[in-house]
ZAKE-588144 format. One record per residue (C-alpha): residue number from 1; x, y, z; residue in one letter. Coordinates in Angstrom, 1 decimal, decimal comma. Layout:
BEGIN
 resi     c1     c2     c3 resn
  NUM      X      Y      Z    a
...
This chain:
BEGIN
 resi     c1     c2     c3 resn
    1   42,5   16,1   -7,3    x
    2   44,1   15,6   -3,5    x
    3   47,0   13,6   -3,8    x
    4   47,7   10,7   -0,8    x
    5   48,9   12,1    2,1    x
    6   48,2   15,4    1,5    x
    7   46,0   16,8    4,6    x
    8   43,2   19,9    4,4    x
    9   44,0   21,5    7,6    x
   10   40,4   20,1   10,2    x
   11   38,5   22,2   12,3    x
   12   41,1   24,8   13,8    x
   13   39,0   27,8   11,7    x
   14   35,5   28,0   11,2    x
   15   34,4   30,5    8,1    x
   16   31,1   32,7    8,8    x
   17   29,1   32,6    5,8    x
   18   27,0   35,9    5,4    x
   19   23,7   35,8    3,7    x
   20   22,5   38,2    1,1    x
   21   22,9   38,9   -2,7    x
   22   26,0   37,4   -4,7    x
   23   27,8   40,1   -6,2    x
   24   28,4   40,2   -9,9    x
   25   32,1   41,0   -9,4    x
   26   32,3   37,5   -8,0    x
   27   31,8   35,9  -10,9    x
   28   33,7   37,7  -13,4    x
   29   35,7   35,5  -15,3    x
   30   39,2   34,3  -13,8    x
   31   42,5   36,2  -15,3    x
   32   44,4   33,2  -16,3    x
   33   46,6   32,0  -13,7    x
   34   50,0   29,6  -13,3    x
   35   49,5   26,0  -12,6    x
   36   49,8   25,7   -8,4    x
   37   53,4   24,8   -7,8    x
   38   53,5   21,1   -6,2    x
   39   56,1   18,5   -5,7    x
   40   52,9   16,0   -6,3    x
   41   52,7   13,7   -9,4    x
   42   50,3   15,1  -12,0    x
   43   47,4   13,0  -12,2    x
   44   45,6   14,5  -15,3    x
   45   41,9   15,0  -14,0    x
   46   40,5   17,7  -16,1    x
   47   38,9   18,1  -19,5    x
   48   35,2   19,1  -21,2    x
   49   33,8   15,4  -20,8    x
   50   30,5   15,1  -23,4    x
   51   27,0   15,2  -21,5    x
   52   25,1   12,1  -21,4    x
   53   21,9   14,0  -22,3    x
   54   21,0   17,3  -23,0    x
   55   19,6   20,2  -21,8    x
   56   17,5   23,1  -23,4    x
   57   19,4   26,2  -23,2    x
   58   18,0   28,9  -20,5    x
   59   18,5   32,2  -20,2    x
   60   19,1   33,9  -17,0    x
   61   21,3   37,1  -16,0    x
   62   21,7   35,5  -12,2    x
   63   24,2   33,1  -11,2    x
   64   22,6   30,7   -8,9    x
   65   22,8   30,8   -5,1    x
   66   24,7   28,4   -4,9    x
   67   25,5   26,6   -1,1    x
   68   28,3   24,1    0,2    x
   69   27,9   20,8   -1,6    x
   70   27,6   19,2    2,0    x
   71   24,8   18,8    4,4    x
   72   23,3   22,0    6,4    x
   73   25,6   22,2    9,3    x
   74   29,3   20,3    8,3    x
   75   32,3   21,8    8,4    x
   76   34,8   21,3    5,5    x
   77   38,0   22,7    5,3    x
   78   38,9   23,8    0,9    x
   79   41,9   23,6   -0,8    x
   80   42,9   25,0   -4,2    x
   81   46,8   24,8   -3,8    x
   82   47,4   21,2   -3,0    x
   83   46,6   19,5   -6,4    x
   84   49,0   20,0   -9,5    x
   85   46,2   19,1  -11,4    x
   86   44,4   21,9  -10,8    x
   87   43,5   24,9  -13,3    x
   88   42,3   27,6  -11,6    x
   89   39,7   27,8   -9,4    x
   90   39,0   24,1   -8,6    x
   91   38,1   22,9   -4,7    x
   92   39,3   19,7   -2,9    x
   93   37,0   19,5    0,1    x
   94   38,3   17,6    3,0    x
   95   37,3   17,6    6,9    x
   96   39,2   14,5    8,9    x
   97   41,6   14,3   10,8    x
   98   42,6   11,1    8,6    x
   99   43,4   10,8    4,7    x
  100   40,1    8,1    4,5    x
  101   37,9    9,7    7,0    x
  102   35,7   11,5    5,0    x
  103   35,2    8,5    2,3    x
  104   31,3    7,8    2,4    x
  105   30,7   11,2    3,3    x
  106   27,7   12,5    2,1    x
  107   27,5   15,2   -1,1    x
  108   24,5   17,2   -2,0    x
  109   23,6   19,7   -5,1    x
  110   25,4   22,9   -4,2    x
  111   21,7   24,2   -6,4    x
  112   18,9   22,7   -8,4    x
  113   19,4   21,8  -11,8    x
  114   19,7   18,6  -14,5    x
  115   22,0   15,4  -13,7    x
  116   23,7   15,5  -17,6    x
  117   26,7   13,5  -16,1    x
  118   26,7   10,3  -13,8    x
  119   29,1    8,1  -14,8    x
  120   32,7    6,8  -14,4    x
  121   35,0    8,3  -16,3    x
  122   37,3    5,5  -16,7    x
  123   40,4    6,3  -18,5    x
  124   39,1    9,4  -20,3    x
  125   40,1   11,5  -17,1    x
  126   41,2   11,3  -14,0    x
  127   37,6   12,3  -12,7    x
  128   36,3    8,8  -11,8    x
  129   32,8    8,9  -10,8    x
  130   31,5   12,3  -11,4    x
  131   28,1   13,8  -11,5    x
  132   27,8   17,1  -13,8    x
  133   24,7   19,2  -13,1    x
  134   23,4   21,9  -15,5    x
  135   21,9   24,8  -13,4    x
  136   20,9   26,6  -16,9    x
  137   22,0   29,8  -18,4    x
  138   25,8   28,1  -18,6    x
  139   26,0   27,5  -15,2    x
  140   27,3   23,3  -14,3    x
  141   29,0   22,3  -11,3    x
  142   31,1   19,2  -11,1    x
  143   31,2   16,3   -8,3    x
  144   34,2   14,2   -8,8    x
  145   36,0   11,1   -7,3    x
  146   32,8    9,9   -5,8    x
  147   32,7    6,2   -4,2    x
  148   29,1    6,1   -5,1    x
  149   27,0    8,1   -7,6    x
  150   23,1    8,3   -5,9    x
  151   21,7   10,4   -9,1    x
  152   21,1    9,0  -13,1    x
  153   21,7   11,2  -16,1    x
  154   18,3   13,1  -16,7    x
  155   17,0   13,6  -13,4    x
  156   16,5   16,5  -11,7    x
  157   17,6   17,3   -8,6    x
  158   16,6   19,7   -6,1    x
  159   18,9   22,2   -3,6    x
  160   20,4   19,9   -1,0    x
  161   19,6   16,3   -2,4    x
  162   22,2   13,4   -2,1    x
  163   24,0   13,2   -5,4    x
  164   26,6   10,8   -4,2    x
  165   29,4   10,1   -1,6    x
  166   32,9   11,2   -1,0    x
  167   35,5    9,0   -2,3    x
  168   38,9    8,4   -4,4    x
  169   37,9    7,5   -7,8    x
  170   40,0    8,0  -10,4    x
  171   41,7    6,9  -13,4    x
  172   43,7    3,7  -12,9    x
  173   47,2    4,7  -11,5    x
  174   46,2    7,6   -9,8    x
  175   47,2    7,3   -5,9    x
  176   45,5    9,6   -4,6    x
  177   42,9   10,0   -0,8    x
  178   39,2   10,6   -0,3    x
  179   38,3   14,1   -1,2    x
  180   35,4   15,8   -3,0    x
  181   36,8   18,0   -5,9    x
  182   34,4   20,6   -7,0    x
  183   34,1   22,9  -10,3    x
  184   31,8   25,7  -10,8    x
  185   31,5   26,4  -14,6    x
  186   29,8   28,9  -16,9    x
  187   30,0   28,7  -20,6    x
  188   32,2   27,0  -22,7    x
  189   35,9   27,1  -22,7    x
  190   38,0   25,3  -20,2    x
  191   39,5   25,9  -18,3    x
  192   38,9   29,8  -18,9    x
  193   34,9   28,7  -18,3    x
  194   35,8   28,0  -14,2    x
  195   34,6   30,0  -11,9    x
  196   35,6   31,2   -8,3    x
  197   33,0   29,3   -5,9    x
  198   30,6   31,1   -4,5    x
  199   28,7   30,0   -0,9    x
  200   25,7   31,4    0,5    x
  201   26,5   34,6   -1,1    x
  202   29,9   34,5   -0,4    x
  203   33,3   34,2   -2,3    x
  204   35,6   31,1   -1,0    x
  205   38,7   32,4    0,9    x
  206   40,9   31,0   -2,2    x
  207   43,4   29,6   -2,0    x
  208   42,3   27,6    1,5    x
  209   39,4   28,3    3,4    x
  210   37,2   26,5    6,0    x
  211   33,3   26,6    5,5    x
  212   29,8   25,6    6,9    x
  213   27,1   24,4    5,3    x
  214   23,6   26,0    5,0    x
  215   22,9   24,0    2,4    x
  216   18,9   23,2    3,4    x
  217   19,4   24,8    7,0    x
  218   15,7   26,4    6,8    x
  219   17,1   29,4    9,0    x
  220   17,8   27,2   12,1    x
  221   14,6   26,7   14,2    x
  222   13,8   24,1   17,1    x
  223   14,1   21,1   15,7    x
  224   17,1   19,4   13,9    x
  225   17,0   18,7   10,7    x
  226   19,3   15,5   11,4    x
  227   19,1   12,3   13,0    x
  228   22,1   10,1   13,7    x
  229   21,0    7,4   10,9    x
  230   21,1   10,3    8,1    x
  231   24,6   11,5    9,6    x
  232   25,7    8,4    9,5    x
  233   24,1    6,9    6,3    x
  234   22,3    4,3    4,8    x
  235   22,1    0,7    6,6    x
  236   23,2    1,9   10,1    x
  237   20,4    1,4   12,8    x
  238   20,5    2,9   16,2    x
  239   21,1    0,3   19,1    x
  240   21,9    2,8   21,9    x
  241   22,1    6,4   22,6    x
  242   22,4    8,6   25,7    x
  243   21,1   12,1   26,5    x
  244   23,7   15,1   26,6    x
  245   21,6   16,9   29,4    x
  246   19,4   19,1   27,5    x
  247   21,8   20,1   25,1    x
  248   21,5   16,5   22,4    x
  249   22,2   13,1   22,4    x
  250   25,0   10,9   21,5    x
  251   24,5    7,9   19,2    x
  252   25,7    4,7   19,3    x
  253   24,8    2,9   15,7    x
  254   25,5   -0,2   13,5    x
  255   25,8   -1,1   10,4    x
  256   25,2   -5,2   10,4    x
  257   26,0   -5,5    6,3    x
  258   29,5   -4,5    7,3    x
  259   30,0   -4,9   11,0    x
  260   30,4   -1,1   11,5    x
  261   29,5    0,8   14,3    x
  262   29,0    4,8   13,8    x
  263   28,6    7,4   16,3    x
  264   26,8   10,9   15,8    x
  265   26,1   14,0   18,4    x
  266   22,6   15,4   17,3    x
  267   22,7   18,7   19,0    x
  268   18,9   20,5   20,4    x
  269   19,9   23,7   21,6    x
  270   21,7   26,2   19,9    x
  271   20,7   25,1   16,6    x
  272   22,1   27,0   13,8    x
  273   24,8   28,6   16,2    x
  274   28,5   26,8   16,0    x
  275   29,1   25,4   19,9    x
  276   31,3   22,9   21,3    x
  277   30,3   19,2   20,4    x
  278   31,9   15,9   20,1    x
  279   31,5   12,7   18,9    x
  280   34,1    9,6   19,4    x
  281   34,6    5,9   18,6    x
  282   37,0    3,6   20,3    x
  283   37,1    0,0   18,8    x
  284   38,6   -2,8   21,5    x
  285   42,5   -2,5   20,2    x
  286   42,3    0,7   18,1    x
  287   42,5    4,1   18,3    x
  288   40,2    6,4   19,5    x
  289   38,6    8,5   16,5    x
  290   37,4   11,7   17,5    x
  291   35,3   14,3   15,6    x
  292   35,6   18,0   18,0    x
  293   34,7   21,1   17,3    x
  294   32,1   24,1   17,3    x
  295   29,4   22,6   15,2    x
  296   25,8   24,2   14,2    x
  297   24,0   20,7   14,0    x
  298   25,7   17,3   15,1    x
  299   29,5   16,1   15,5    x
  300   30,5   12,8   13,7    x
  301   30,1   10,9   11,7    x
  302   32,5    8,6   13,5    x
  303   33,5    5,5   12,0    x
  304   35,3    2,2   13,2    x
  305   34,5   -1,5   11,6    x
  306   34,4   -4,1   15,1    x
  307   33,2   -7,5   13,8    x
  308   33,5   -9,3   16,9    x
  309   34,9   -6,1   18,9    x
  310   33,8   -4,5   22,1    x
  311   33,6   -1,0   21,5    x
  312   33,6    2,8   23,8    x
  313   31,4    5,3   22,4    x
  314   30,9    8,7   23,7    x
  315   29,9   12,6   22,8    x
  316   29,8   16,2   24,1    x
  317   27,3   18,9   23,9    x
  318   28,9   22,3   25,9    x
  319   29,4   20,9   29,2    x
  320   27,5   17,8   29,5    x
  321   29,1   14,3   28,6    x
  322   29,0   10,8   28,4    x
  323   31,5    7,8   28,2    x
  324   30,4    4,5   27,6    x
  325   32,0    1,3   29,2    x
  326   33,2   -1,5   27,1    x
  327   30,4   -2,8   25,4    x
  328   28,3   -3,9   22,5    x
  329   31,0   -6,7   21,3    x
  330   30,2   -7,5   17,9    x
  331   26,8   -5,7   17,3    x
């Protein structure tokens, strides 16, 4: 759990993931370790909640390959320090520059497996909306402090598919900011059953690491897997855009439901391969939001509610840019 106020570093370090075969010594099971130290109240997340349904037991020798619970190409910084509610080797996944930024953020399954937990966890623990997914042979991985759960008990869920969205659930009294907090499991036993998390083959940097997705990536290619309504999510529409050169296009989009506008750089070159890009949202009488970085995919998304507001929009892809006059008031 990520207490308010405290900040995952953003996008100073990005963390290669290599590819290739998870190695057995990486999920040995954890020697028992001290509490993090932390000057942060307690909140009491934690626990063995019961499944809603259950599974039939499978046998496997393999751990799963498990990727980043995000979409192919973010960037999230990790941190296993920050929470005093942590165990052992627990993740609180962050990437704004803000403590809300990242609330609505998309989560995927880090693997396939069996939904056996979507629910709110009320006052049992301080969880809040988690989704629990059985991977079989022992293996479960936990989503928690979702704002919205996209997946029922039962189902099954594929590699890569939306389970939910980041958010700051929790048990009431718990003041804490939007993060995704992430358990790999085998076995029975907490909280000697957690594991260290594994990413597209390779360890996390424990205690803090930052990490890309290649969750679905499909090896790169041509085309970009994303557009700027699945960056920025369900009920946002496109109403203007402008080309980047060859390099991608900057979105402007809106969400009428909540008179939101959201901005997202789709890259088309360099796919795959982390390069400068930028995305950015000025609302008339706020403050710039920026997202910057080296990004495989797309910058953003980039957030700002303007009922009735003229906004600036812009991006960057390498050396081509575009800044938008004051414009679109109120749509």
């Amino acid at each position: 759990m990520r207490p308010r106020g405290v900040l995952t570093a953003g996008f100073a370090l990005l963390f290669s993931l290599a590819s290739g075969p998870i190695a057995s010594a990486a999920w040995a099971a954890p020697t028992p370790t001290p509490t993090p130290s932390s000057t942060h109240e307690h909140e009491g997340e934690g626990g063995d909640p019961a499944n809603q349904v259950d599974v039939p037991p499978v046998s496997t020798l393999a751990a799963p390959s498990f990727q980043l619970p995000f979409p192919c190409g973010q960037t999230w910084t990790g941190n296993n320090s920050a929470s005093s509610a942590h165990r052992a080797y627990e993740i609180d996944f962050n990437r704004g520059s803000t403590a809300e930024a990242d609330r609505g953020d998309t989560v995927v399954a880090a693997a396939a497996g069996t939904v056996v937990i979507s629910a709110h966890q009320g006052s049992a623990n301080g969880y809040g909306n988690l989704v629990k997914i059985d991977h079989g042979g022992g293996w479960t991985t936990f989503y928690a402090h979702l704002n919205s759960r996209t997946v029922s008990a039962g189902a099954q869920v594929a590699q890569g598919q939306k389970i939910g969205t980041v958010g700051r659930t929790s048990k009431p009294g718990n003041n804490i900011s939007s993060h995704l907090h992430y358990e790999v499991r085998q076995g029975a036993g907490y909280p000697g059953n957690i594991r260290k998390a594994v990413f597209n083959g390779v360890t996390f940097g424990y205690p803090i690491a930052t990490v890309t997705s290649k969750n679905k990536c499909g090896g790169g290619g041509s085309t970009n897997p994303h557009t700027a309504t699945s960056v920025c999510g369900s009920g946002y529409k496109v109403i203007d855009s402008a080309a980047l050169g060859s390099n991608g296009t900057v979105y402007l989009t809106y969400n009428s439901a909540n008179s939101t506008n959201c901005v997202a750089t789709i890259k088309k070159t360099s796919l795959g391969k982390a390069t400068a890009t930028t995305a950015y949202l000025e609302v008339e009488g706020k403050t710039r939001v920026t997202d910057t970085g080296n990004f495989e995919y797309y910058a953003g998304p980039v957030r700002g509610s303007a009922p009735g507001k003229c906004v600036k929009w812009g991006g960057k892809v390498g050396t081509n840019t575009y800044n938008s006059p004051s414009e679109h008031c109120g749509s």
